[in-house]
N, C-alpha and C positions, 0 to 999 in steps of 0.2 A: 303390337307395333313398336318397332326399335327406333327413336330417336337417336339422329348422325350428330356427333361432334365433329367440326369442322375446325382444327385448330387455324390461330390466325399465326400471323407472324411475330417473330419478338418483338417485343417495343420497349420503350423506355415513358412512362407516362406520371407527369405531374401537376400533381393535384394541387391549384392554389385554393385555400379555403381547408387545408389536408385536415383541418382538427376541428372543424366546424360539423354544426349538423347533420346537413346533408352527408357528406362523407362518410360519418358514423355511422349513419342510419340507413343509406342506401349504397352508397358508391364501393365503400371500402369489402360490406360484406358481398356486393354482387359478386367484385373481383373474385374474392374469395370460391365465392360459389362457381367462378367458371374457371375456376383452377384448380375447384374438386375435380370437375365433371374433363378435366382434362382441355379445356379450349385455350386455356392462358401457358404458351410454352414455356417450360423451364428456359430461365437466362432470362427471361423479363424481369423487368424494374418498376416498382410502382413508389412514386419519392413524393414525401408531403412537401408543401410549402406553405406556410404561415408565418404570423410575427410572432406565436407562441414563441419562447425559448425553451428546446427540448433536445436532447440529443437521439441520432438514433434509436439505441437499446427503446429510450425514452417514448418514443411514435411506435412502435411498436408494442409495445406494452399497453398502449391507448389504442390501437389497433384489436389485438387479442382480448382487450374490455369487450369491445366495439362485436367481437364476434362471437360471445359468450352470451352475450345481449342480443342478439337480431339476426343470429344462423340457427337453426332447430339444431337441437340436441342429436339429434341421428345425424347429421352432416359437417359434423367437428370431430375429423379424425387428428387424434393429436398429433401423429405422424406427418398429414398433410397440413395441420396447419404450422407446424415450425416449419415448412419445408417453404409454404407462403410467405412467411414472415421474415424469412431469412433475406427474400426477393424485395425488400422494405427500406429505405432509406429519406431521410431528411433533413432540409433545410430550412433553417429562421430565412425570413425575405422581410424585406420592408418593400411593401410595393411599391411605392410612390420616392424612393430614396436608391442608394447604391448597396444594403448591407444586404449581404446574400447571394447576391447576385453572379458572382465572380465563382464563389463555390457550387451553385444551380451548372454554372457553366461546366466545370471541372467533373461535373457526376456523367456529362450526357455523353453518349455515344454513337459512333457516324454509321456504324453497321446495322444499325433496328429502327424501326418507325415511330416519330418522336410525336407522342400527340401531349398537349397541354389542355387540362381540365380548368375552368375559368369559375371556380364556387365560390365565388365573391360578387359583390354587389356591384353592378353594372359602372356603377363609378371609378372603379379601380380598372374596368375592361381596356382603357385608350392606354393608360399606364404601364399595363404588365404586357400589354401586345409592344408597346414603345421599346420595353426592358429587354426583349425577347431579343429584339432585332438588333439592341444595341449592345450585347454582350455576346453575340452571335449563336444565341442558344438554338433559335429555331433559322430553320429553310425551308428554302421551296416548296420542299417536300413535308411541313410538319404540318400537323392538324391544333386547330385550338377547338375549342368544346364552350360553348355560354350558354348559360342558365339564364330563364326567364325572370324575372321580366326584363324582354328584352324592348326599353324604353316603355313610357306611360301614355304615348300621345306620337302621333305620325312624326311631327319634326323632333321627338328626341329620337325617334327609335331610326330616323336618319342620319339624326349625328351621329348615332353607336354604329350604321354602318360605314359611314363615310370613316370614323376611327380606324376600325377595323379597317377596312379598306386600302389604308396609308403601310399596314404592314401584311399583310394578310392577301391571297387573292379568294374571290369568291368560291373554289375550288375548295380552301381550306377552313375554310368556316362551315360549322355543324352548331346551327342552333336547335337545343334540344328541348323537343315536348315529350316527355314519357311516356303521355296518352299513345302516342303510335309507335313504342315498344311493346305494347300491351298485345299478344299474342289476337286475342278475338280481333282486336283492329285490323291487322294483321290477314285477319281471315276472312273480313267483309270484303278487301279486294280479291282473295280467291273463290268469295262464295260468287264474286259479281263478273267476273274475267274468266276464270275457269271453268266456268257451268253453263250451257246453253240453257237452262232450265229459266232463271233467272233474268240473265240480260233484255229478254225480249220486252219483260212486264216493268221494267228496272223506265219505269217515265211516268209522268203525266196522264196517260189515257189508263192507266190502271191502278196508280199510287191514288190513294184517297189523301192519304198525309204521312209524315212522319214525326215523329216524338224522338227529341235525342233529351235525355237525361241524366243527371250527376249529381246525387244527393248523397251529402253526409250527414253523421248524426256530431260532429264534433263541432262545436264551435272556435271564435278568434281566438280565445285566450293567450298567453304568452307569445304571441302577433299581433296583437288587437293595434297597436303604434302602427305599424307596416299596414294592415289591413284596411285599415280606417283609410289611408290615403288612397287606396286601390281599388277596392269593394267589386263584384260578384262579378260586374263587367269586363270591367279589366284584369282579373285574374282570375276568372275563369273561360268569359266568353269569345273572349280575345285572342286565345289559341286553343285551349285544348278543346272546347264545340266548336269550335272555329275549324278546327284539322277534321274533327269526326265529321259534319257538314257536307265540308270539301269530298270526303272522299264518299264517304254515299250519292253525291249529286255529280261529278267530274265525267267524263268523254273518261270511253277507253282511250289511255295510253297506244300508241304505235307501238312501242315497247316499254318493258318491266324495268326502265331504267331512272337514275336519279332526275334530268332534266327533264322528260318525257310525262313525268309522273306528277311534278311539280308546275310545271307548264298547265295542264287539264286541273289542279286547283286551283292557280292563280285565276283562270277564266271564271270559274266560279265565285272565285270572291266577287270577282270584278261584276257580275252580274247580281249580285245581290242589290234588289231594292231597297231605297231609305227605308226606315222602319218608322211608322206612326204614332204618334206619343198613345194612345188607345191600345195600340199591339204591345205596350211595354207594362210588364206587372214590378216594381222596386219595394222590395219586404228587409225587416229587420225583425229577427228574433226578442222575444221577449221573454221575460225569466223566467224558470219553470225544471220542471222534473229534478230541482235542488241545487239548478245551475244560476250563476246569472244571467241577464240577459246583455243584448249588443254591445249597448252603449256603457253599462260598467264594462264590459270585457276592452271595448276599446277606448277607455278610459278619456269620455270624451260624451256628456250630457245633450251634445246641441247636434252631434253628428246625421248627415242628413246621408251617410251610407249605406249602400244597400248590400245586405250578407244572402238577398234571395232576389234572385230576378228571372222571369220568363217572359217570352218575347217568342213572338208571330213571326217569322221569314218568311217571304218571297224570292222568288231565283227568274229572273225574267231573260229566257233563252226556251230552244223549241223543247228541249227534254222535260222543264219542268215548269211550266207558266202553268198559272192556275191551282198547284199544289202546294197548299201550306207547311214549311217545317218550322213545328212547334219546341222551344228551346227552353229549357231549365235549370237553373242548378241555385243550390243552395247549402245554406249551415245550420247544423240543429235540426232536420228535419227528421222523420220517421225510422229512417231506416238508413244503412247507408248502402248506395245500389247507382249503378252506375250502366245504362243502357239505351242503344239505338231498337226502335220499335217502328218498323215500316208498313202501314195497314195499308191493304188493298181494298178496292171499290167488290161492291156488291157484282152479282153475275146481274147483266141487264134484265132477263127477265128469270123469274124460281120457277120450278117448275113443282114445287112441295108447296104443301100448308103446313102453316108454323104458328103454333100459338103465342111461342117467346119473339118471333120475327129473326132476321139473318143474324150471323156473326159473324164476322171479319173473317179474312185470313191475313192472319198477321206475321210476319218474321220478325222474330227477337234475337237481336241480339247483344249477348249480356258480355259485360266488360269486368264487371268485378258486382260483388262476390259470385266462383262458380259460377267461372267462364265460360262459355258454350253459344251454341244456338238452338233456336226453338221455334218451328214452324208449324202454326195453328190452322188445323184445315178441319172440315164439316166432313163427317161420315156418316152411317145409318147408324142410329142406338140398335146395341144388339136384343134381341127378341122377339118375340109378335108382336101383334099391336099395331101392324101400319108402317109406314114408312116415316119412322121419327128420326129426328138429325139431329146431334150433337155435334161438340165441338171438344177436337180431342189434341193434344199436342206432340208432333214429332219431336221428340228433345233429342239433343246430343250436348250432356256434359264432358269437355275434353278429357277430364280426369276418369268419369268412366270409360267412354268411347277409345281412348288411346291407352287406356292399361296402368300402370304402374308407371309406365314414361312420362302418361301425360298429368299425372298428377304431380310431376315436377315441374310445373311450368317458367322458366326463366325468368325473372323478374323482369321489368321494364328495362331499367338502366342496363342490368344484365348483358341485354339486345342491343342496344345502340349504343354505348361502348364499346365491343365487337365489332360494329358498323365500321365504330370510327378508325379502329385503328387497323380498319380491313381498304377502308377506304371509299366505301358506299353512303353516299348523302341521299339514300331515297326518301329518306324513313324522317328528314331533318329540313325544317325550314329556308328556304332562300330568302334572298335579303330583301326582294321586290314583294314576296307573297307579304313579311312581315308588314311592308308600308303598306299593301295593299288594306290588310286588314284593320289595321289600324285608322286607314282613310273611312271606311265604310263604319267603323267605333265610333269616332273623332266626334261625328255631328248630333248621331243619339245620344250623347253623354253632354253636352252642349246643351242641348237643349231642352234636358231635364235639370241640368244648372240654371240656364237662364229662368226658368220659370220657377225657379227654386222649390221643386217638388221633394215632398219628404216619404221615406219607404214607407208602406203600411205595414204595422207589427200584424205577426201571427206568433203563434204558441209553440213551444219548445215540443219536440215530438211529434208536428203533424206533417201535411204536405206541405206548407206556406201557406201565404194569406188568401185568404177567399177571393180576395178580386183573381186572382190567377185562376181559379175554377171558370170565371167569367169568361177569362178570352177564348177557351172554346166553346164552351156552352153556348156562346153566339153564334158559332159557326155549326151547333146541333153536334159537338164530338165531346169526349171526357180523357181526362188525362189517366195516363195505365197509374193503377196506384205501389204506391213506391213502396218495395217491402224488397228483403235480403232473398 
């Protein structure tokens, strides 16, 4: 199977944050990589912006680090990447001030699509939207791009749009979760819209539950400052399970389009039930496999943040009243594995004897590592012997399944970059979904303040803390175990 490049159109796109992390590590080599494969046309502009003092030559040379480091060796042709690089310019900016600003102006051009990357901290977001408008860099037509976190609590993340707002129409704001660049994300809306097979059993009278999970093995380290403030709810549950959620539980779409798409998860949010201090499991790692634990990493003895939380949902609408989605994610854990698991109910009556009793059918699907799906169905064990039933799994790894194509899979950013300067918001948060989710955050995080609840340690390498075994084991179900 042959993978379509679709190129976009030229643009002119700048990156404030140009020499920061993010950029090094994901932004600058995605570009790259979609300017191998041919989707970034020749005549585009990719310009940093920072208070670095660098000069071109200079960002570019930080650039060519940048991709000697974090492009595989087979995909740095040196031919294409001077050819990249040459497409590369920069500007010192004082965000908050006038230096810069005047030459950002003098680079841009009125003939290509202008989109601005926002890789700075939400603080400088009202500033550099203000600069935009006041040095007439952007218009009507330009895109800006903001990185999470976008606000900590419903009324900041109101001011940041109301900021935004003042220069910006909601048209041209692309707040980005990477989680739904991720190709299997991606693919749960065509396994569940595309397939007659699926939609019918896709409720309540058939889902026994779902599991969405997000476990890594790395801990806060060199974040532990930033994390400490934020901990496992707010930077993780708060959008990126938040988006996955959404899209496994939403109303088909009308159509496959931005508003349409965002519209059927906003309902969703909106219907999710309070959560019950009992449904809420809050863990801190503790030191181990030669690592430190939490509270050195976030350099902070008394900290009562949680780096692992899982939590019981409800969804109270006709699709799914009655079916629990069980939620997780964590730091330091076993493995690092990142996957929605949708188990179905028992057939009402067997018509076999079983000495081990029934097995689910379950659909998995995996998000990272070795991306795919995997749907576990009961068959006869092959042999004599009776009529024995095992449990055997339909897989489809994209990298085998799609060839040689599919084992190139576009990175996240990759994808919605592309989006943006295509001009497609489907894939990207609106400004009501963000307060929404936030509103439904707001009270469970409240209220494990007020009662000043402290996370329970678990051990460096396992699943989390034991009381998380608990919140299903109540409901007679166990959590899939977390492994690559």
């Amino acid at each position: 199977m042959v993978s379509r490049v679709i190129p976009v159109d030229r643009f002119d796109l700048v990156i404030f944050g140009g020499t920061g992390d993010l950029a090094r590590r994901k932004i600058l080599p995605g570009l790259y990589r979609r300017f191998l494969a041919g989707q970034m046309p020749e005549g585009s502009r990719i310009i940093g912006a920072a208070r670095t003092e660098m000069d071109r030559e200079a960002f570019r040379n930080f650039v060519a680090e940048a991709l000697d480091e974090f492009v595989a060796p087979g995909k740095r042709e040196a031919a294409v990447v001077a050819r990249f690089l040459e497409g590369l310019d920069y500007v010192a900016i004082d965000a908050r001030g006038e230096g810069g600003w005047d030459a950002l102006a003098g680079l841009m051009r009125k003939d290509v699509v202008r989109a601005f990357y926002f890789s700075v901290a939400p603080a400088l977001f009202g500033d550099i939207a203000e600069r935009l408008h006041q040095f007439g860099i952007a218009d009507g037509d330009s895109r800006i791009v903001v990185e999470k976190p976008f606000g900590r609590d419903r009324d900041s993340a109101r001011k940041l749009n109301a900021v935004l707002a003042r220069h910006f129409d909601e048209t041209q704001i692309y707040r980005i979760d990477h989680y739904l660049g991720k190709e299997t994300v991606q693919n749960l809306m065509a396994v569940r819209f595309a397939n007659i097979l699926f939609e019918p059993l896709w409720n309540a009278q058939y889902v026994d539950h779902v599991q969405i999970t997000v476990a890594e093995t790395v801990g806060v380290g060199g974040r532990g400052s930033y994390y400490d403030k934020s901990g496992a709810m707010r930077d993780m549950v708060q959008n990126h399970l938040m988006q996955l959620l959404c899209l496994i539980a939403m109303e088909p779409p009308n159509r496959f389009e931005p508003d349409a798409v965002r519209d059927e998860k906003l309902k969703v949010i909106r219907a999710l039930d309070p959560v019950a201090p009992e449904h809420i499991v809050r863990g801190q790692y503790q030191a181990g496999q030669g690592q430190p634990g939490y509270l050195a990493d976030a350099e902070n003895p008394a900290s009562r943040t949680e780096s692992y939380i899982a939590l019981k949902v409800q969804i109270s609408n006709w699709r799914w009243k009655g079916t629990p989605f069980y939620l997780r994610t964590g730091k330091r854990l076993r493995a690092r594995a990142s996957e929605i698991a949708i188990t179905f109910k028992e057939p009402p009556h067997s018509i076999f004897e079983q000495e081990e009793g029934w097995k689910e059918n379950v659909l998995v699907i995996r998000l990272q590592p070795n991306e795919g799906i995997n749907l576990k169905v009961m068959i006869k064990e092959p042999g004599p012997g009776g009529m024995r039933l095992t449990q055997v799994p339909l897989d489809m790894s994209f990298a085998e399944a799609l060839g040689e194509e599919g084992a190139d899979i576009p990175d996240a950013y990759e994808r919605l970059i592309m989006d943006v300067i295509r001009g497609n918001q489907t894939l990207f948060m609106r400004g009501d979904e963000v307060e929404a989710a936030w509103a439904w955050t707001d009270p469970i995080i409240a209220a494990w303040e007020a009662r000043g609840d402290r996370p329970k340690p678990y051990d460096a390498g396992t699943s989390g803390p034991e009381d998380a075994l608990m919140l299903l084991h109540r409901d007679g179900r166990r959590w899939r175990e977390i492994r690559e």
